[in-house]
Each structure stands twice: as C-alpha cells, then as structure tokens.
FIMARLO-262272 format. One line per 2 residues: number of its first residue (from 0); their letters; for each residue x, y, z of C-alpha. Coordinates in pm, whole numbers, plus 50000, padded with zeros to 5 digits. Layout:
# FIMARLO-262272
NUM	a	X,Y,Z ~ ...
***
This chain:
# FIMARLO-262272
0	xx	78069,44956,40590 ~ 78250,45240,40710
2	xx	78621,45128,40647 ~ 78727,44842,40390
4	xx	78803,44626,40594 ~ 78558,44311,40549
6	xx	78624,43913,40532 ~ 78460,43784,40239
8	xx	78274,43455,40202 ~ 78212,43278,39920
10	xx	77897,43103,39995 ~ 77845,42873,39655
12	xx	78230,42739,39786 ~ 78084,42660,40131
14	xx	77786,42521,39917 ~ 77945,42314,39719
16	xx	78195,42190,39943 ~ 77876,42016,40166
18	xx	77729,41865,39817 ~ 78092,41708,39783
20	xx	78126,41565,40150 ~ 77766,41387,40132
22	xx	77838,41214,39781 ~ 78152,41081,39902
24	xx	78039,40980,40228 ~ 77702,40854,40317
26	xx	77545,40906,40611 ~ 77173,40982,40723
28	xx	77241,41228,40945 ~ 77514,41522,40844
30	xx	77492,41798,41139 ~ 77695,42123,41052
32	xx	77873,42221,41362 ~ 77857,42598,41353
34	xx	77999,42738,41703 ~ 78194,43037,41730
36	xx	77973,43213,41461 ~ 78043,42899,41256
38	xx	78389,42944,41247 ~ 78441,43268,41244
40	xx	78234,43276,40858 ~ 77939,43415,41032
42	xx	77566,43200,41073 ~ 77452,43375,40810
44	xx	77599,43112,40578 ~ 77442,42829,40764
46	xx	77152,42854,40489 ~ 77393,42764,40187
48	xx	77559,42464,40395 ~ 77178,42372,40417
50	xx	77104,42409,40077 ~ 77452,42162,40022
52	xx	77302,41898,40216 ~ 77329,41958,40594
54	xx	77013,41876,40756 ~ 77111,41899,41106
56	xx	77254,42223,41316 ~ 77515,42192,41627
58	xx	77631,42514,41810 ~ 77818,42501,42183
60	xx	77585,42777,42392 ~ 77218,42881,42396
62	xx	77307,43175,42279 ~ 77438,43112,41929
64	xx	77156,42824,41899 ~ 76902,43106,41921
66	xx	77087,43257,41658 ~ 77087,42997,41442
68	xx	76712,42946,41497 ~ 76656,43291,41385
70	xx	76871,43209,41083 ~ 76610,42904,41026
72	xx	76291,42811,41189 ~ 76285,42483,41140
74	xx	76617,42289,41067 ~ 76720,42080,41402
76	xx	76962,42229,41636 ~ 77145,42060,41906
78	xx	77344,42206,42186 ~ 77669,42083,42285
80	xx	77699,42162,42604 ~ 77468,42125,42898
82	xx	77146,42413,42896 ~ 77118,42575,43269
84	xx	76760,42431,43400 ~ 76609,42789,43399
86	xx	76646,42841,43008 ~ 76471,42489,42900
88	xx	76203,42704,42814 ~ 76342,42825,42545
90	xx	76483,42525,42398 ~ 76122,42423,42415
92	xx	75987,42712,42248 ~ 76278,42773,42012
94	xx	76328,42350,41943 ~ 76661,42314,42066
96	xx	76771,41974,42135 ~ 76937,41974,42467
98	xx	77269,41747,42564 ~ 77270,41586,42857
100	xx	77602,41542,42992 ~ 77588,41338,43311
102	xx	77338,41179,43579 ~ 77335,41479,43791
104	xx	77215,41686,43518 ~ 76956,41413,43391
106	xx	76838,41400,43774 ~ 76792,41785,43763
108	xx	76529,41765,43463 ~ 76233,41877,43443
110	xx	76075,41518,43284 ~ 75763,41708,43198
112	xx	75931,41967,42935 ~ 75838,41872,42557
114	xx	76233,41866,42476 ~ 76449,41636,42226
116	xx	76743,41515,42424 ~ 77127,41342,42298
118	xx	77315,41196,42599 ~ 77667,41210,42551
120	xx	77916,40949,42643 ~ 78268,40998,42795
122	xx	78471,40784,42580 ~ 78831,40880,42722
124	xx	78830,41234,42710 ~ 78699,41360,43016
126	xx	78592,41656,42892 ~ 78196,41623,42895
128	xx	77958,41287,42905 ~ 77833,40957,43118
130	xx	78111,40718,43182 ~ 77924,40436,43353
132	xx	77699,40222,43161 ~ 77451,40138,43444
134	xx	77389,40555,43442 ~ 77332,40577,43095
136	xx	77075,40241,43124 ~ 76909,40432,43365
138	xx	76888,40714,43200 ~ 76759,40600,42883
140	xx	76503,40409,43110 ~ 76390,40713,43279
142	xx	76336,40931,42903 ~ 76141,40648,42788
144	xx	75913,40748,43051 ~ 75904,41145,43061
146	xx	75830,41408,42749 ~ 76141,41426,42689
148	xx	76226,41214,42362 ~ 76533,41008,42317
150	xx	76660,41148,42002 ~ 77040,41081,41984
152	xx	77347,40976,42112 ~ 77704,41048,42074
154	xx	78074,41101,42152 ~ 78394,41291,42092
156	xx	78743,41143,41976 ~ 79030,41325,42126
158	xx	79302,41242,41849 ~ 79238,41059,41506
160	xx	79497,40777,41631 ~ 79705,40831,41370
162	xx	79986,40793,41623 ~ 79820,40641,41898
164	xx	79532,40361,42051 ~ 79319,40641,42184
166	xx	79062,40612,41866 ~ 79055,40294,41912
168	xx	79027,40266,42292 ~ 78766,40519,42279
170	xx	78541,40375,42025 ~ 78572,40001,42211
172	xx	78506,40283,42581 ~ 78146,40405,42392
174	xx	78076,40013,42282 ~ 78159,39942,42667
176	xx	77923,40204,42814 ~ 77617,40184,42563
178	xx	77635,39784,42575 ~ 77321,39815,42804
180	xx	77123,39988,42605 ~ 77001,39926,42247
182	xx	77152,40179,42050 ~ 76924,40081,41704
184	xx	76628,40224,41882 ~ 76805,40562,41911
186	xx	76723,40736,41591 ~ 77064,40939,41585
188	xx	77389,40785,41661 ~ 77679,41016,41567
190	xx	78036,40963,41684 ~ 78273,41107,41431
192	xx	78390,41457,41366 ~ 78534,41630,41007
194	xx	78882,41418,41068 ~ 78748,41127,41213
196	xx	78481,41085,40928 ~ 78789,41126,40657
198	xx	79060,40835,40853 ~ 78790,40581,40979
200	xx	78516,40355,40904 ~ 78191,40417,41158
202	xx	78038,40107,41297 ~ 77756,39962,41101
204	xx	77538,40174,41377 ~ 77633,40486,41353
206	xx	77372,40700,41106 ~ 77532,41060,41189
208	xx	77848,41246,41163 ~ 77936,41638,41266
210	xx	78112,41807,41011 ~ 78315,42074,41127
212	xx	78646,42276,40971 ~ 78578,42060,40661
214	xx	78290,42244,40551 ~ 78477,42556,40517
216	xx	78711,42370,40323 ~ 79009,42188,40493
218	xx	78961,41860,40328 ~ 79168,41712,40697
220	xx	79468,41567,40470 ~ 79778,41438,40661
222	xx	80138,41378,40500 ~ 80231,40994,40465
224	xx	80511,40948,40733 ~ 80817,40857,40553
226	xx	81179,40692,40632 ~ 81242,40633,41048
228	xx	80902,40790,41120 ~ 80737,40539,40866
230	xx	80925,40279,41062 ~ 80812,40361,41377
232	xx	80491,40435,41309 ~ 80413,40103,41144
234	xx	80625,39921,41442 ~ 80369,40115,41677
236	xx	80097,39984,41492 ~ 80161,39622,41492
238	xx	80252,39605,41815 ~ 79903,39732,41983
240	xx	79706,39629,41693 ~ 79629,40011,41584
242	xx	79319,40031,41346 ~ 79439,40174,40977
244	xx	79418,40539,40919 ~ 79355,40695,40568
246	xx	79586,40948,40594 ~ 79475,41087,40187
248	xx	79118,41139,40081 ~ 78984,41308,39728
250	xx	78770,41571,39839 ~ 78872,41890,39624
252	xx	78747,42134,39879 ~ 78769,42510,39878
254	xx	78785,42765,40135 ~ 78567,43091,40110
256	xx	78719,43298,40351 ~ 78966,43603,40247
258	xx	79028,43896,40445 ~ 79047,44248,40320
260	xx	79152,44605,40394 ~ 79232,44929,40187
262	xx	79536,45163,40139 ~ 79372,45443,40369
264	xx	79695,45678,40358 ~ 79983,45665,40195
266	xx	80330,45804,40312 ~ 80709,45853,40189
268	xx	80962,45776,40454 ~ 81308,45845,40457
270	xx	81635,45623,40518 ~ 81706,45601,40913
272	xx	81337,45752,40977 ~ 81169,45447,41203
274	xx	80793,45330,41153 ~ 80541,45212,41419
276	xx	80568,45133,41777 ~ 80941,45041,41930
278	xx	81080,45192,41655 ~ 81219,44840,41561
280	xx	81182,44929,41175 ~ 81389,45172,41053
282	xx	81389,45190,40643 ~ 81698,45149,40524
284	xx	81647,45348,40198 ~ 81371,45617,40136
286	xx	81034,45390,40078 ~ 80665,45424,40063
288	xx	80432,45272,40284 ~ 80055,45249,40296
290	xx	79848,45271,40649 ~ 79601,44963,40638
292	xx	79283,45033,40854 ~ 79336,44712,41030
294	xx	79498,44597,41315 ~ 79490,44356,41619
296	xx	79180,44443,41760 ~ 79026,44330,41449
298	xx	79214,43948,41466 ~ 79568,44019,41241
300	xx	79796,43869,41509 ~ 80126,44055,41544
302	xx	80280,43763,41400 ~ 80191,43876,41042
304	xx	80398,44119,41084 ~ 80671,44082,40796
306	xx	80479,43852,40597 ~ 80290,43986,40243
308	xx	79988,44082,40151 ~ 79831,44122,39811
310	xx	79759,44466,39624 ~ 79680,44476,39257
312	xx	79818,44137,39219 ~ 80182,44213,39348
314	xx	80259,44131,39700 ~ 80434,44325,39942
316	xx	80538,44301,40327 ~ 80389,44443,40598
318	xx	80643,44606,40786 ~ 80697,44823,41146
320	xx	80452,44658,41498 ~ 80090,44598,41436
322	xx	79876,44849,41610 ~ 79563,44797,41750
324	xx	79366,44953,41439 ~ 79601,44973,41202
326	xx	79916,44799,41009 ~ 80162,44967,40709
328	xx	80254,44765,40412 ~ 80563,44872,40215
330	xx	80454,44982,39864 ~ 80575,45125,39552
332	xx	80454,45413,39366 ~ 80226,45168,39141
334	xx	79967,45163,39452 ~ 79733,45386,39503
336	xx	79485,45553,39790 ~ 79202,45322,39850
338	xx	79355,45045,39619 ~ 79231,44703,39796
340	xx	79492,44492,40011 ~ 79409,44165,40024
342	xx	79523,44040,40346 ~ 79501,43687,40267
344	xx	79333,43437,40115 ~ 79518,43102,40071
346	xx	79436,42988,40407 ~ 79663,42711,40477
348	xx	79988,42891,40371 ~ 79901,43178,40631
350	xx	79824,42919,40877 ~ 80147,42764,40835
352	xx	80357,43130,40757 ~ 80189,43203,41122
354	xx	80214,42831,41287 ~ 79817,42866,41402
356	xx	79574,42603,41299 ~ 79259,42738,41051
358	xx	79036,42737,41369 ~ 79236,42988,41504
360	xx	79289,43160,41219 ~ 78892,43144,41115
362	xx	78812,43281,41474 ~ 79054,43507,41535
364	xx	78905,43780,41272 ~ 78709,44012,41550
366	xx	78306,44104,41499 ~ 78429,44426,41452
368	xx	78513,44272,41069 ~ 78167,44297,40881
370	xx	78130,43943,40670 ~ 78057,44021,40315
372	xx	77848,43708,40141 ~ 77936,43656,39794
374	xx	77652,43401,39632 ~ 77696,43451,39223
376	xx	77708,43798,39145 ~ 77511,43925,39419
378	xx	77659,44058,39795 ~ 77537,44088,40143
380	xx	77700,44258,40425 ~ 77652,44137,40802
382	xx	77798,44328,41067 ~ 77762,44060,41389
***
C-alpha cells in the first residue's frame, strides 16, 4: 500500500466463528451470504469461512458471484436476485445457481440451459418471490421437465417477531404457498437468516440456513425487555398467540474487522487558531494535532467526528470536519510521525457511538481501503 490506511481482517476469527455456529446449530446446508464484498471484509475471506464449515455461497448480483467463483471453483453459489436471460450462459459455465423470482421470469427461461435453480417464495415481504401456490405448482411441474434442476427453495423474514406476528404470519404464508408441492423432494429448503436461525426453531423440513452478519461476528443478541415494556410485550404475545423468541444465545463470537490509518503530519496549533473546514473548531489552548490520511471518501462518516481513536494504546479525539481524504486527531507530544491510529476496532461500541447498524458500518469502508488478511502470523494485502 501506498498510505496506511488498511482494514484488517482476522481470518482464523471469521474461521472460527463458522466452526462455532455449525456445532451449536445443526443444519445440512449452511450458505455464507457474502454480498457487498461479503460485508465489506472482502471475498477473499470466503475461503476461511469455508474451511469453518460453510459449504454453500450466496451473493446478490452476477457480478460478485463471478467473483466468488474465481475465489473457488467449485463450492455452490446461488444468486439472490433474478439473472437477466442474456447472462445464463455464464451461470452455466461458471455454476451459478440462478433464483427464480416469479412466473414471468420462469416463463422467460430458457428450459434447455443445464442450470440449478431455487424459487423463492413471497412470504409477506413483497420484496422478491411467487405468492400464489398454483404458480409455484406449476412451476415446479414445468423444472421437473426441462434441464434445469430443482435444487432449492426458500424465503426471507422481514422482522424476527420479537415485537410482532409477522414471523409467524410469514412462516404459516410459505406453508400456505408450498402446500402444493412436496417440499421433501427439494434437496435444499432454507428459510432463516443469521437472526432468525438464533430466536426460532425451523420446521422439521427445513435442511438450510443463510448466515449472514453473524459470521463476521455479531452473535444477533437482543436485551430482555424489562418493567412496562416487559408488560406489554408479554400482553402482545398472549393475545395473538406470538411464537417465543430467544432473545440470548451462547455463541462467543468475534469480529475481525479494525480499521487503520497513520499520523502522516503532525502540527502545533495555537489558542483561537481554527482547524478544518467551517472553522467550527477553534483550540482553545495551544495543542497538537496529527493529519490522518483518511477521510470520507474512504467510509469514516462525518459523524466520527469528536469521537476517539486509538494511538499507542491511549485514545484521543478526532477533532475539526472530516475531509474527503483526510481527518486530524488531537495528540500530545508522546505521538509520533507515522505512529499507527487505530480507527476502531470494537465494532459494536462505534456502531452505537455513531447510531449505524454493523452492516453499515462493515460497508461503508470504500474499495479505496486495501483489506489486509491476517491468518497466524502471515499477511495478505487485497486492494478490490
């Protein structure tokens, strides 16, 4: 790299963290959803989830399915969202199972393409998936005689129904719509997601799950309600006969993810003399600061602005407006040129300090961040 500024994954964490999920929860199928450059990690890392225990792949596009393949030739991959016709090809050469999202789209097939297909069901959402149960008969019917095989089914839970029916609703809505079909001669059934899997039992015939944000360590934990909320929520539950939630689970998960910079230049400021754009901070007393080489372009939201950062094991606030490339941390004279700034690395307290959720936060760091891979003692760099 060119500057020091990197986010650095821990790839025996993201390892380990799989080998943890699949002992406590057993399932045939575990598919390691890895859109948005799996999180924002980088697919580079989709070889250690593998070597955890995922044995299935799940990306949203074409594009970062292709990736993936060229990560691994021959773990399956399945694409999320419907495939324009013109690039089946591909997904026949490349093995990418292809979603099919709705009759329209199954009546635009080409039968004849050697493909693996999952049809997805519209449980409530209406987002993507079949919603009538005389389509989905149909087109299960109509698979059975193409070259396209049957491989799986599934849907998508819009809330955990920790405070609501909709889990429920939707899981009796995918019962409703597949109750034509005979869903034990589909080899993959997978309906739950990372906080799904964690709050609920599956059905006897479900064989699959997609882990998502719990692979990279967010063991999807939520606080037991207490006093009038406890109340109510119980109340709630009784009244439209709410299926129970696990709100607490053991999984000792770890992220990998940290983000780093440098001290690039190092400056003494005087009292009244203002720093950054809008001249909003003005030092009150003479101070040091240090120029970061990092800034929003490369995903630090101006809302970290004020909160601390790490250097030699001391923390200290970043002060003055973001800049595009850059950000200044207050200092002292202990810090040096080039000393390392660690940006963050306890994920959930930034996500709370900044009142964004760990996808955002995982995403938001830019390709222009090379991914450093950490596995023992040995390190990779990937610039994506």
């Amino acid at each position: 790299m060119y500057r020091r500024t990197y986010a650095l994954i821990d790839l025996e964490v993201l390892k380990n963290n799989v080998k943890v999920i699949v002992s406590k929860y057993p399932y045939k199928y575990y598919i390691g959803v890895v859109k948005a450059n799996a999180y924002g990690h980088g697919d580079f890392c989709v070889n250690s989830l593998i070597e955890g225990g995922i044995n299935y792949l799940a990306a949203s596009s074409l594009e970062e399915c292709l990736s993936l393949r060229e990560r691994n030739s021959h773990i399956p991959i399945l694409c999320l969202e419907p495939i324009n016709y013109e690039y089946l090809n591909l997904c026949e050469s490349s093995n990418i199972t292809i979603t099919i999202p709705d009759m329209d789209y199954f009546n635009g097939l080409d039968k004849n393409l050697n493909l693996k297909a999952h049809i997805k069901i519209d449980n409530g959402m209406n987002r993507l998936g079949f919603k009538d149960k005389n389509e989905v008969k149909l087109v299960v019917d109509g698979l059975s005689e193409s070259s396209i095989v049957l491989e799986g089914i599934y849907t998508h839970f819009a809330t955990s129904g920790m405070w609501d029916k909709h889990w429920d609703d939707g899981l009796n809505n995918f019962k409703e719509i597949t109750s034509l079909i005979d869903l034990s001669k589909i080899p993959i059934v997978h309906l739950g997601r990372s906080l799904t899997m964690v709050q609920h039992e599956m059905p006897s015939f479900v064989n699959g799950v997609r882990l998502g944000i719990i692979m990279f360590g967010l063991a999807q934990k939520m606080n037991e309600p207490t006093g009038l909320r406890l109340i109510k929520r119980n109340h709630y539950i009784k009244k439209h006969g709410i299926s129970p939630v696990k709100l607490s689970n053991d999984l000792n998960l770890k992220t990998a993810f940290s983000l780093h910079s440098e001290i690039m230049c190092i400056k003494k400021v005087k009292a009244g003399e203002y720093i950054s754009y809008g001249a909003n901070y003005v030092a009150d007393k003479d101070i040091l600061i240090g120029i970061m080489p990092i800034g929003y372009a490369d995903g630090l939201s101006k809302k970290n602005e004020g909160l601390m950062v790490k250097i030699n094991d001391k923390e200290y606030p970043i002060v003055g407006d973001i800049c595009m490339d850059m950000a200044i941390v207050k200092i002292d004279d202990s810090v040096k040129l080039n000393d390392e700034v660690i940006i963050y690395d306890n994920i959930s307290k930034r996500c709370k300090e900044l009142g964004v959720s760990a996808y955002q936060l995982f995403t938001s760091v830019t390709n222009r961040v090379p991914r450093v891979y950490k596995e023992n003692d040995n390190f990779t760099e990937i610039k994506y």
